[in-house]
C-alpha positions, 0 to 999 in steps of 0.5 A: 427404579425406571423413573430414577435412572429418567430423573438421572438421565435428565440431570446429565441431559439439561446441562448438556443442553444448556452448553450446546446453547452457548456461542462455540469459540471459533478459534479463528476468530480469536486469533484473526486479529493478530493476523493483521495487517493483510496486504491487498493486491490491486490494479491501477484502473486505467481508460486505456483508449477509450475517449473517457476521462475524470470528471474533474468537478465531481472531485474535492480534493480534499484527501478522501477515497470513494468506494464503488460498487457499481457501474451506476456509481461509476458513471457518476465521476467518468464522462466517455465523449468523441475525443472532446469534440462533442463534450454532450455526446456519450460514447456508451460503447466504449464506456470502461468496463468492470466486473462490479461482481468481483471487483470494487473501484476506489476512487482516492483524490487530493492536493498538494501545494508543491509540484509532485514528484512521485506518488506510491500507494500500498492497501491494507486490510487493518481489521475485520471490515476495515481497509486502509489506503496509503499514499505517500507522494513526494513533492519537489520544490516547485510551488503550484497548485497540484490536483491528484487523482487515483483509482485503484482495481481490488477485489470485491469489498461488502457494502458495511466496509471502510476504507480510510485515507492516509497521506503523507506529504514529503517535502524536499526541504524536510529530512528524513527521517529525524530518528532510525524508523526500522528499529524492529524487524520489517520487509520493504519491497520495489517491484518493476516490470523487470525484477523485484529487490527486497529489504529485510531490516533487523535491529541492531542496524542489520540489512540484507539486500536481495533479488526476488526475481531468480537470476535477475538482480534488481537495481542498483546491481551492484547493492543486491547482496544475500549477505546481512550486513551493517548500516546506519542512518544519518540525516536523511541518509541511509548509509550501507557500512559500518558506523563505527569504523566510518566505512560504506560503500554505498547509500540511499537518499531517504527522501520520504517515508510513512508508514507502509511506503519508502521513497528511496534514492539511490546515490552513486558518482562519477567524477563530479556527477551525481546520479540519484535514481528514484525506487519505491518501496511498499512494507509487505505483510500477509499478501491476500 
C-alpha cells in the first residue's frame, strides 16, 4: 500500500511540476500595451552662462534626434570657448553640467525652407522601449533658409531604446485643418509660467474651456469657461458657438496642427484692429 499511495502521490506531483515550469502571466504585461501612449515630462537644456554653444557642424539637419548617455558623447557636439576669442581654448569648468545617471539628453535637429514662427515639442512613450518626439513648428511666409536645434533633459532611457522623430511642417498658406481632427474624445493643454488652460473635446462638436491653475484663468480670459459647450470648424477656424443658428462669440485660428500638438491663434477685435495672440497646446495622455 505504501508504494501505491507514492505512485499516487507522484501522479499529483509531476504535473504540478510541469506547470510551476510554464512562463507566469503577468497581468501587467497584458495590459501595459493598452496603457500607451505615456507622456514624458522633460526640460529644455539650456548653456545658461556658460561660453558653450553647439557645434553647428556636428549637425545634418536633416529631421534626426540623437540620444546621449554620457558626457563623453555630449562633448561630441558642445564646443565651451573664452566667449569666441579663443575658439581652440576649452573652458573645462564651465562645461554644462548633467547627471548622466539619472538623465538622458536628446539632441533633435532639422530645417525649414521658410522662416519659423514657433516651434512646440511633446514626448511619448508609445511602446515598451520606444519613445516618440514631436515637433511641430510653424513656418510664416518668409522664404530662407531655416536650421533648428533642440535639446531636451528627460529622465533616463536604457541603451536598447528608440526614440523616433516626427515633424510637421505647418505652412501659412495651408489650411487647417481640411476636416474636423477632434471627432473623438481628447484633451489639449497650454502651459506658461502664469496659468495653464485646458481643452476637452468630446463628439458631436462639444468643448469645455477650463483653467487648471485654481483661481488663476488662463488667456484669453474671457473663453475660460466650466461649461460644455457647442463648436464648430470651418476652414482653418475653429468657431465657439452654435453652427446652426450662426451664432459664436469667439474663435481660434488653427494655424497647425499633428498629432500631439495644436497651434492655436486666438482671433479678437477692436474697431478695425485684429489681435491674434499665439498658444501651443500639446494632446495629454498618462503623464510619467
Amino acid at each position: 500500500m505504501k508504494t501505491n499511495y507514492l505512485y499516487l502521490l507522484s501522479l499529483l506531483i509531476i504535473p504540478l511540476c510541469c506547470f510551476s515550469c510554464e512562463k507566469p502571466v503577468d497581468k501587467d504585461e497584458e495590459t501595459i500595451e493598452e496603457n500607451y501612449p505615456i507622456e514624458i515630462a522633460f526640460t529644455e537644456y539650456r548653456f545658461g552662462e556658460t561660453m558653450c554653444g553647439w557645434i553647428v557642424e556636428k549637425f545634418n539637419y536633416n529631421d534626426e534626434v540623437i540620444v546621449i548617455n554620457s558626457r563623453e558623447e555630449l562633448e561630441n557636439y558642445i564646443l565651451c570657448t573664452q566667449a569666441g576669442i579663443y575658439p581652440d581654448m576649452v573652458e573645462k569648468d564651465t562645461f554644462p553640467a548633467i547627471d548622466f545617471s539619472n538623465h538622458t539628453l536628446l539632441l533633435a535637429n532639422g530645417s525649414a525652407g521658410y522662416a519659423i514662427s514657433s516651434l512646440a515639442k511633446n514626448l511619448q512613450q508609445v511602446s515598451a522601449g520606444k519613445f516618440q518626439l514631436d515637433v511641430a513648428i510653424e513656418l510664416n511666409d518668409t522664404p530662407i533658409y531655416e536650421r533648428w536645434i533642440i535639446a531636451l533633459l528627460t529622465g533616463k532611457l536604457g541603451e536598447e531604446s528608440i526614440v523616433e522623430l516626427n515633424v510637421t511642417l505647418c505652412d501659412e498658406e495651408e489650411n487647417y485643418p481640411l476636416d474636423n481632427p477632434f471627432t473623438e474624445y481628447s484633451v489639449w493643454r497650454y502651459t506658461d509660467s502664469d496659468a495653464v488652460i485646458e481643452l476637452a473635446f468630446y463628439p458631436e462638436n462639444k468643448i469645455h474651456i477650463k483653467p487648471v491653475t485654481p483661481g488663476l484663468p488662463a488667456p484669453p480670459y474671457r473663453l475660460v469657461t466650466n461649461v460644455i459647450m457647442d463648436y464648430f470648424i470651418s476652414g482653418d477656424t475653429l468657431y465657439l458657438g452654435s453652427k446652426k443658428y450662426n451664432d459664436y462669440y469667439g474663435k481660434w485660428r488653427i494655424t497647425c496642427i499633428s498629432e500631439n500638438v495644436l497651434f492655436l491663434s486666438f482671433m479678437s477685435y477692436t474697431f478695425i484692429i485684429i489681435y491674434m495672440d499665439s498658444y501651443v497646446f500639446t494632446r495629454q495622455t498618462d503623464l510619467k
